[in-house]
Each structure stands twice: as structure tokens, then as C-alpha cells.
N, C-alpha and C positions, 0 to 999 in steps of 0.2 A: 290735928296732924297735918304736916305740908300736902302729904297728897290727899286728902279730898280736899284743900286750899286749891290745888291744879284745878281739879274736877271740879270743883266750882267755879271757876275760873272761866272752862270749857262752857258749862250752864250759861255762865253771863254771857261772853260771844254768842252764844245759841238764842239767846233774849233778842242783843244787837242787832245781830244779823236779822230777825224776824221784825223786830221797829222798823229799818230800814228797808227791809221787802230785799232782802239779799238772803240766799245760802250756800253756806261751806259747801262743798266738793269733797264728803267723805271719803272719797275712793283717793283723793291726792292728798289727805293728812295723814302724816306718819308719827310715831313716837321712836326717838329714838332713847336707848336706855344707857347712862353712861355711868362710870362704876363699878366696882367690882363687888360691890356690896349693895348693890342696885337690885331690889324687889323684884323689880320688874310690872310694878303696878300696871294692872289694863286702864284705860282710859276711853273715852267713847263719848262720840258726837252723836246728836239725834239717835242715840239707840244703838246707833252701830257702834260697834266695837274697831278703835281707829288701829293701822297693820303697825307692828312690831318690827325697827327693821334693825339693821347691824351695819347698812353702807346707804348714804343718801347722798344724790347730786342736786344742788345749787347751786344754778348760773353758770355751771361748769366745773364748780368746787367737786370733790369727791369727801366727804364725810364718814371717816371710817370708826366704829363703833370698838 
């Protein structure tokens, strides 16, 4: 199924990121869930569970869910 394909995805950056001696910034990934028929599957870096959100800014953009 595509989403644990995401969720795996996630695992791999989480490998990346630790090769390289860098780590994500849990607290500033968001999932946004787009769809009306959208599960709303959780996703989660290093264990944390990443925030759910419904309006996200980019660069200035406003992203509305």
C-alpha cells in the first residue's frame, strides 16, 4: 500500500539524515492531508508522531488544506 511506501520513505531520510550526522527538526514537519477521501494516515519521524495541519506557510505562500 502507498502509505507505508510514504512511511518508508520517512525511515529512509531518517537513515540519510543519521549517515550524514544531520537531523530533521520534528517540531517544523508537518503533514498536510489533501482529499476528501483522505485517511488521514499518521506519519512520524524518529518516533514522534509529525502535527496534522489544515493551513501551512511557505516562503510566504499560505497553503490551505
Amino acid at each position: 500500500m502507498w502509505l507505508t511506501a510514504l512511511q518508508a520513505d520517512l525511515r529512509n531520510i531518517e537513515k540519510w539524515a543519521e549517515m550524514w550526522q544531520m537531523e530533521f527538526n520534528v517540531d517544523k514537519c508537518k503533514v498536510a492531508h489533501y482529499g476528501k477521501d483522505n485517511i488521514g494516515f499518521k506519519y512520524d519521524m524518529y518516533g514522534h508522531q509529525l502535527q496534522a495541519v489544515i493551513i501551512e506557510r511557505d516562503l510566504g505562500v499560505y497553503y490551505v488544506i
